[in-house]
C-alpha positions in Angstrom: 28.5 -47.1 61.8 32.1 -47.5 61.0 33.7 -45.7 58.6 37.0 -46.0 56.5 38.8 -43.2 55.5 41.3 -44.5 52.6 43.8 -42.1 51.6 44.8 -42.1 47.6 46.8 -45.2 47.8 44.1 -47.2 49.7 40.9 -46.2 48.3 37.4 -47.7 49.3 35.9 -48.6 46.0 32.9 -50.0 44.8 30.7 -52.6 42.9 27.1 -51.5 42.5 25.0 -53.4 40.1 21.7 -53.6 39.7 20.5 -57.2 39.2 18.0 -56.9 36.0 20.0 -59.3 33.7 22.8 -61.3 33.1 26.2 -59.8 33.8 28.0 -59.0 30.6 31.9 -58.1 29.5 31.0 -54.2 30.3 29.7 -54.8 33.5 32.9 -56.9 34.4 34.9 -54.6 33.7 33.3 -51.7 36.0 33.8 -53.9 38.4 37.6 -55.2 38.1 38.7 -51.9 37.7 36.9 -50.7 41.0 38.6 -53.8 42.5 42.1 -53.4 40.5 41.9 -49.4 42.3 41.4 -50.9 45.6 44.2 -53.5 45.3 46.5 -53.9 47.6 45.5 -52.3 50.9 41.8 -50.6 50.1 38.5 -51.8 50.1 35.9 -53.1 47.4 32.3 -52.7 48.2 29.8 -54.9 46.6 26.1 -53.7 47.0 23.3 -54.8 45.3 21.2 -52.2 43.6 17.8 -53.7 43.3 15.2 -50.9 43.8 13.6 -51.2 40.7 11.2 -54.3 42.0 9.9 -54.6 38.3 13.4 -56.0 36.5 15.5 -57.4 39.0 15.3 -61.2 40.2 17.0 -63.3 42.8 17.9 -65.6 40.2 20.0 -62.4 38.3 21.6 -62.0 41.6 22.5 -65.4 42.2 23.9 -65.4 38.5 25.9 -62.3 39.5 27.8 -63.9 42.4 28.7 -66.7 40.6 29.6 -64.6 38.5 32.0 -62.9 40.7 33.1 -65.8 42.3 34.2 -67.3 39.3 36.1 -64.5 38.2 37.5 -64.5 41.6 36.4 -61.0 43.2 34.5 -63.4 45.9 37.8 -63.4 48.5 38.4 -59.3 48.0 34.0 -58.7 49.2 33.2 -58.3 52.9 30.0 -60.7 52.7 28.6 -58.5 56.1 29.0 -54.8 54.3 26.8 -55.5 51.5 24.1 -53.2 51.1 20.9 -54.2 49.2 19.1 -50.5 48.3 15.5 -52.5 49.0 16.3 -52.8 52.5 17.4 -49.1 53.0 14.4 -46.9 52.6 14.6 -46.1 56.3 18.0 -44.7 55.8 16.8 -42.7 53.0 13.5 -41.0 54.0 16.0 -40.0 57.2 17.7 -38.1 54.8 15.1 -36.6 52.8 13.8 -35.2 56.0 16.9 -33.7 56.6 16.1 -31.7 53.0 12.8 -30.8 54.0 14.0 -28.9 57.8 16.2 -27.4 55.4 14.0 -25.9 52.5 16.4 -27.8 50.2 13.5 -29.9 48.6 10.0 -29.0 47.6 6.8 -31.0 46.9 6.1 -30.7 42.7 2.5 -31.2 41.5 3.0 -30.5 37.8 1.5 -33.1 36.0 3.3 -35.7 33.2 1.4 -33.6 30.4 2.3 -30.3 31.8 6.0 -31.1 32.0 5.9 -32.7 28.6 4.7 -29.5 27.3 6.9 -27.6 28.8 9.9 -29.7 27.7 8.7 -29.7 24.4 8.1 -25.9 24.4 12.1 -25.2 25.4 13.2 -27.6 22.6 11.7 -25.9 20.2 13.4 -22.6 21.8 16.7 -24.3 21.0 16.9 -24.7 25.0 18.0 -27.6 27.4 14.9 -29.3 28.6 14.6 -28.9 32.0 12.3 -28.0 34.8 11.2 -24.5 35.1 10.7 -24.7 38.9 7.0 -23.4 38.9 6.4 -25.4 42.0 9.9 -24.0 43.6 7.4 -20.8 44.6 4.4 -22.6 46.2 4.0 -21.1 49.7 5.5 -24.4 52.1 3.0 -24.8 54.8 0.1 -24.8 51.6 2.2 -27.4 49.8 2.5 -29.4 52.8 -1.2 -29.3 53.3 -1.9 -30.6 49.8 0.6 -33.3 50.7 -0.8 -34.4 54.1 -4.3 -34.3 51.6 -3.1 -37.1 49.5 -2.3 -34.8 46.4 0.6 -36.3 44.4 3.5 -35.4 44.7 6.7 -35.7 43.5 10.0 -33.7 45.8 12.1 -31.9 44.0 15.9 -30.7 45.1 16.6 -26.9 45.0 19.1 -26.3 42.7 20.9 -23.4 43.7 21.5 -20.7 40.6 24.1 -18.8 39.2 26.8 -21.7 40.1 29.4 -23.7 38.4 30.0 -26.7 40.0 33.6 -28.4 39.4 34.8 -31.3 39.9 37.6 -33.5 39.1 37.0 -36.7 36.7 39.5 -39.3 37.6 39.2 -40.8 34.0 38.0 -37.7 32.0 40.2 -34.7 34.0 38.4 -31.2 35.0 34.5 -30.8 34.8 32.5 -28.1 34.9 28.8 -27.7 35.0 26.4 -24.7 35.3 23.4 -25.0 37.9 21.4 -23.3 35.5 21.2 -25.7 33.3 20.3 -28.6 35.4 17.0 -27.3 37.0 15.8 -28.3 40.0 15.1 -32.4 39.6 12.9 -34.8 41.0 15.0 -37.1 44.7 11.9 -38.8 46.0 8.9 -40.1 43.6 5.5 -39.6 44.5 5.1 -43.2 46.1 7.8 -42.3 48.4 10.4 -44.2 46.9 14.1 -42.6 46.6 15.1 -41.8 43.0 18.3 -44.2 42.3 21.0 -41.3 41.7 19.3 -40.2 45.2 20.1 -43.5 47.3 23.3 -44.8 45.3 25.2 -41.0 46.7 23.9 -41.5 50.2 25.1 -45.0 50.1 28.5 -44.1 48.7 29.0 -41.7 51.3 27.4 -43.6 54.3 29.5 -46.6 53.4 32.7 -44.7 53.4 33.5 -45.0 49.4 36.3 -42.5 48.3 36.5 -43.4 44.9 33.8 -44.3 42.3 34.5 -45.9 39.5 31.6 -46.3 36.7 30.3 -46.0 33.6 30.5 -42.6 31.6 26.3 -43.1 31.2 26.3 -41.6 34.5 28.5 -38.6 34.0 24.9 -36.4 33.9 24.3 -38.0 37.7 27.4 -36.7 39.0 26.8 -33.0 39.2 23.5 -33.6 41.3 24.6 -36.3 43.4 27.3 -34.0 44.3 24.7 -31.2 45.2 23.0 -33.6 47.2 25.9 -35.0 48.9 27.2 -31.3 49.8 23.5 -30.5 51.1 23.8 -32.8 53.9 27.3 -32.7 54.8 28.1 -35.8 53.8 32.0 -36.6 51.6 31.6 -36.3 48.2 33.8 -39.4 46.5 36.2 -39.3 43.6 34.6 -40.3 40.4 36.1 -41.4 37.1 33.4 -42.1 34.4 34.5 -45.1 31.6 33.9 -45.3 28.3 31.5 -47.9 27.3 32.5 -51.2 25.9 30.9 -51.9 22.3 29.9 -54.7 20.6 32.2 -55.7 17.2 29.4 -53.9 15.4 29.7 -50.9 17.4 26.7 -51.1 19.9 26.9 -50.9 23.7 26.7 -54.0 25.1 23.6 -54.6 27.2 22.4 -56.9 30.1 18.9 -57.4 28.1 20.2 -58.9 25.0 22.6 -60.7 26.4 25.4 -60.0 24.8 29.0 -60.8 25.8 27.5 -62.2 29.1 29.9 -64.1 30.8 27.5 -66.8 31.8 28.1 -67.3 27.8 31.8 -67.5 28.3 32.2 -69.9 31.3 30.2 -71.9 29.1 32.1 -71.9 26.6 35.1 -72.7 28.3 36.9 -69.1 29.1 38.8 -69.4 32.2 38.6 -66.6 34.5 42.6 -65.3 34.4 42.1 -64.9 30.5 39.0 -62.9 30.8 40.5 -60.8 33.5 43.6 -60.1 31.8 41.4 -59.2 28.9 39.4 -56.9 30.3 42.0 -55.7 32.2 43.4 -53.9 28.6 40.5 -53.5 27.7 40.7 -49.2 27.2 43.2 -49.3 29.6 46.9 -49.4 29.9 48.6 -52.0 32.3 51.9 -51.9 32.4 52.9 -55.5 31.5 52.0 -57.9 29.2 52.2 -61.1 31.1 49.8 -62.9 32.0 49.0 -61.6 35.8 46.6 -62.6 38.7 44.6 -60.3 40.3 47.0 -59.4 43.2 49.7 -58.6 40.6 47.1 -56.7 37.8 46.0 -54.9 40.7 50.1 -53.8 41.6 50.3 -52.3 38.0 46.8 -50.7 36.7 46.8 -47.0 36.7 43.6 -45.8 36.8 45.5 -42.3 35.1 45.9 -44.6 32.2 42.2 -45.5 31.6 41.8 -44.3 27.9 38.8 -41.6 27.2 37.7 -43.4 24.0 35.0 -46.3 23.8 36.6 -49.6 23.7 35.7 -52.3 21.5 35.4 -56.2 22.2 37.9 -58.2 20.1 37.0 -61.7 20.6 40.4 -62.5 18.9 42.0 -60.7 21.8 39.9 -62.4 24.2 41.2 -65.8 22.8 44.7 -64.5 22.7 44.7 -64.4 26.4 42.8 -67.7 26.9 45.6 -69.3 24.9 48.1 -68.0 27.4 46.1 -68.7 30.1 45.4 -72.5 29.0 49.5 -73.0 28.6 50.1 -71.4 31.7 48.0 -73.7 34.1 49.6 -76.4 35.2 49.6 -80.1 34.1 47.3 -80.7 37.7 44.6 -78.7 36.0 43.6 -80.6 33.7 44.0 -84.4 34.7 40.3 -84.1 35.8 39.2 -83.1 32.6 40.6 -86.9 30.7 40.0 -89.1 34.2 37.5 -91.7 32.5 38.6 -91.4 29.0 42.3 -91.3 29.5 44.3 -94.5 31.0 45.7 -93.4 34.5 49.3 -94.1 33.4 49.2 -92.0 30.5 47.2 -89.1 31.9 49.9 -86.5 32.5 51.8 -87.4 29.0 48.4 -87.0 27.2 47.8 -83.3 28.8 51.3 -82.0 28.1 51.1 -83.3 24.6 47.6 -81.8 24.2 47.6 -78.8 26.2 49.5 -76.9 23.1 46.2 -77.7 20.7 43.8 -77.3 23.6 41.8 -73.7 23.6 39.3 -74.6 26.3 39.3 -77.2 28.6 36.7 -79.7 26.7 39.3 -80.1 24.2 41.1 -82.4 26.1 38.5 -84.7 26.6 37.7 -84.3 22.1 41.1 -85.1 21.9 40.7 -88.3 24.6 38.0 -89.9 22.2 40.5 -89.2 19.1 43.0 -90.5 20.9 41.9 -93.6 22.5 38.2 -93.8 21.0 36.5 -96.1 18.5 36.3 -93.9 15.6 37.6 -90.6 14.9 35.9 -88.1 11.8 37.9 -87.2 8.9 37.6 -83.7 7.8 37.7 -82.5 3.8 41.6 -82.1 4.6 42.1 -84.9 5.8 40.8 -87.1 3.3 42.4 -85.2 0.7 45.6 -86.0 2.5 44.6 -90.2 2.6 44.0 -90.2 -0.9 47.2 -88.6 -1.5 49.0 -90.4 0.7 48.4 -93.7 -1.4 47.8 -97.1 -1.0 51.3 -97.9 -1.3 51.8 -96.1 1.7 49.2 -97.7 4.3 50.4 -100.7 3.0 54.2 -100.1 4.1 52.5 -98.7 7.7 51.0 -102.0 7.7 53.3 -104.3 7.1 55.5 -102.8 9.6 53.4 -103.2 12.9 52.3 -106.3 11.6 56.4 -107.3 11.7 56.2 -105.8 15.5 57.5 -102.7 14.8 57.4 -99.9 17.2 54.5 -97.4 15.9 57.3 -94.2 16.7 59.4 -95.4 14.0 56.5 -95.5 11.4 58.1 -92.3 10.0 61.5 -93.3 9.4 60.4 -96.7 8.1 57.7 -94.7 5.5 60.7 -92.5 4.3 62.7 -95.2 3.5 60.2 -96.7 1.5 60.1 -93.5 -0.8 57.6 -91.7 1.7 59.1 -88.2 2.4 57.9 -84.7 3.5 54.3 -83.1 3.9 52.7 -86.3 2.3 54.3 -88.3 5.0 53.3 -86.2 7.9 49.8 -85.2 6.8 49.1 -89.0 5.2 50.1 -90.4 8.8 48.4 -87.7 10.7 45.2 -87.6 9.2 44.7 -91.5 9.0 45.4 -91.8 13.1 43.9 -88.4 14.0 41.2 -87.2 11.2 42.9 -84.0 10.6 45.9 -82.0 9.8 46.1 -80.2 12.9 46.8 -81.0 16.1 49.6 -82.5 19.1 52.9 -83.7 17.7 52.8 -86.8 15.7 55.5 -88.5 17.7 53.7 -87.8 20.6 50.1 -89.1 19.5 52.1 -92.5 18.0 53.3 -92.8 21.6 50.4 -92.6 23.2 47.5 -94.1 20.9 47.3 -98.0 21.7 49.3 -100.5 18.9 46.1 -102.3 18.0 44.3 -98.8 17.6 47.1 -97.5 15.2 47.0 -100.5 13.1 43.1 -100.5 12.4 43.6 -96.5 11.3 45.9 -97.4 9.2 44.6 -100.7 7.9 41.1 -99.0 7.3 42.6 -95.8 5.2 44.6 -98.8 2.9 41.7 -100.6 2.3 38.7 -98.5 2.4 38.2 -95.7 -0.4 38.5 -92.6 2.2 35.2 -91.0 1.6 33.7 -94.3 3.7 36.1 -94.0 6.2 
């Protein structure tokens, strides 16, 4: 098996998620930073964690990697190193026999009503509940007999006491942890199956991962993967734990509810550089505020700059960075989005005079059909700003294209009939567009057809403007 050794500056990180729901905002971010710490000479690991055959589903893994691939993680993943934990447990009962020739696990027969009671017995001590290790004494060669009987069992590693175990958290600085207060806990279930803090630090290790990057809900793993890891000789990683990401109303975002998934987003028209500039600040410090590609992020995160604190999702943040990313695209982008609905000669004008008003890509094509369609709403605003406008002033409108004036001159032509300021702008802007918001008006009179600007107006003159 080959190995890579990465030194600080070329790490081997990794992705591991398990794939019982739909990717979501905290997930992402676990894995962007992994890849970000990799960036620009290390490795990123993907590997599916998908031992738990009651939740996970091909079709959440499928939605993952799309999900990756769309954020654009897909070129940085060795497709022939990914790991699937359902197709290791060879690898793993290998290394559980390892702890047995060593005495380092034991077989536990304590039942689930015996250990409840004893948990519930030290809590009401005011102690931590863990495992007395009543089975830690059996005699071996009887346990193993009542093994080879078919008695269930569960294994159990040795925890060895008196210790403190240290290590160094990446993220959080200096931990320290007393084997005392661990107690000896449970590596192999009693259907043979390898617990998942068992397999995920064998696989770290076996597939040469020297820095871990996760989420601080496994900072209680960490001291016992550790211990296991040490037990067979095998490199112990770095590991930085991160603060979760919480919901606006202050809940952990979840792969079961849903929420923040960015199946959602790519809906809803998010392009992939705004979310990963997003999350790429998101209770972290990068040390620009440009809008970067991956490459580039991955040049100035510092994972020493990973705040301890939980963050927060701020959808108003979220669309900050789509609004830069939507400017910052080029004109080439988005000609596919207005082909149909959009005259070919007009397609690049149309999408730099748009592209200023456009958050997400479908509103070029809303803007297309107010542009060039048949009929265009009128919001409240708008037919405020009609009835203000007056019929005085469709009629001058009017009158003028009907002469064969140009439709870019309607404004000076409109002032010097005693049409000035906002009720100029807003009357012309809301009779050709249905609102007050939007592209330039010089730039919409330039490109909506003659005959299409002369109806608008012609219909707001004549036609009371709640019909219109």
């Amino acid at each position: 098996m080959t190995r890579y050794h990465g030194g600080m500056n070329a790490p081997t990180t990794r992705f591991a998620p398990s794939p019982s729901g739909l990717l979501h905002l905290g997930n992402a971010r676990t894995a962007l930073f992994s890849l970000l710490a990799a960036l620009p000479d290390g490795r990123f690991l993907l590997r599916i964690e998908d031992s738990d055959r009651a939740r996970v589903s091909p079709v959440f893994e499928q939605a993952l990697r799309a999900d990756l691939a769309w954020l654009g993680f897909a070129a940085h993943i060795d497709e022939a190193a990914i790991w699937r934990q359902s197709e290791r447990g060879a690898v793993y009962d290998d290394f559980h026999q390892q702890l047995m020739r060593g005495n380092l696990v034991y077989p536990c027969f304590c039942s689930e009503s015996e250990l409840a009671a004893e948990r519930a017995s030290l809590r009401a001590r005011g102690l931590p509940p863990r495992y007395s290790g009543r089975c830690a004494a059996l005699d071996p060669a009887a346990a193993l007999a009542r093994v080879a009987a078919g008695e269930a069992a569960v294994w159990r590693f040795r925890v060895p006491p008196g210790q403190e175990l240290t290590f160094h958290d990446v993220v959080r600085g200096p931990q320290h942890v007393a084997t005392n207060l661990l107690g000896d806990f449970v590596v192999r279930r009693a259907h043979g199956e390898a617990m998942f803090f068992f397999a995920n630090a064998l696989d770290d290790a076996l597939s040469g991962v020297t820095l871990v990057l996760r989420g601080e809900d496994h900072l209680a793993n960490t001291s016992r993967q550790i211990l296991i890891l040490r037990a067979l000789g095998l490199p112990v990683p770095e590991y930085g734990h991160l603060p979760l990401v919480l919901s606006a109303d202050g809940v952990p975002l979840s792969k079961r509810d849903g929420a923040g998934s960015l199946a959602a987003l790519r809906e809803e028209g998010f392009l992939p550089l705004a979310v990963i500039n997003y999350l790429a600040r998101l209770g972290a410090v990068v040390g620009s505020e440009r809008l970067l590609p991956l490459t580039e992020l991955g040049q100035a995160f510092d994972r020493r700059r990973i705040g301890h604190a939980p963050a927060r999702y701020d959808r108003e943040q979220l669309l900050h960075w789509q609004r830069v990313a939507m400017a910052a695209a080029p004109v080439s982008e988005w000609l596919p989005w207005v082909a149909g609905c959009v005259p070919e000669a007009d397609q690049s004008r149309f999408v730099e005079a748009v592209r200023p008003n456009a958050l997400f890509p479908e509103d070029f094509r809303r803007w297309a059909g107010i542009v060039y369609g048949e009929r265009r709403t009128l919001d409240e605003d708008a037919r405020a700003a009609i009835v203000a406008a007056g019929a005085d002033f469709f009629r001058v409108a009017v009158a003028h294209l009907d002469a064969g004036g140009a439709p870019g001159d309607l404004p000076a032509v409109l002032k010097a009939a005693g049409h000035g300021g906002r009720r100029l702008f807003h009357g012309l802007r809301a009779a050709l567009t249905g609102r007050l918001a939007g592209p330039e008006l010089k730039d919409i009179l330039a490109l909506m057809p003659r005959a299409l600007v002369a109806r608008r107006l012609l219909e707001c003159g004549s036609t009371d403007a709640q019909d219109l």
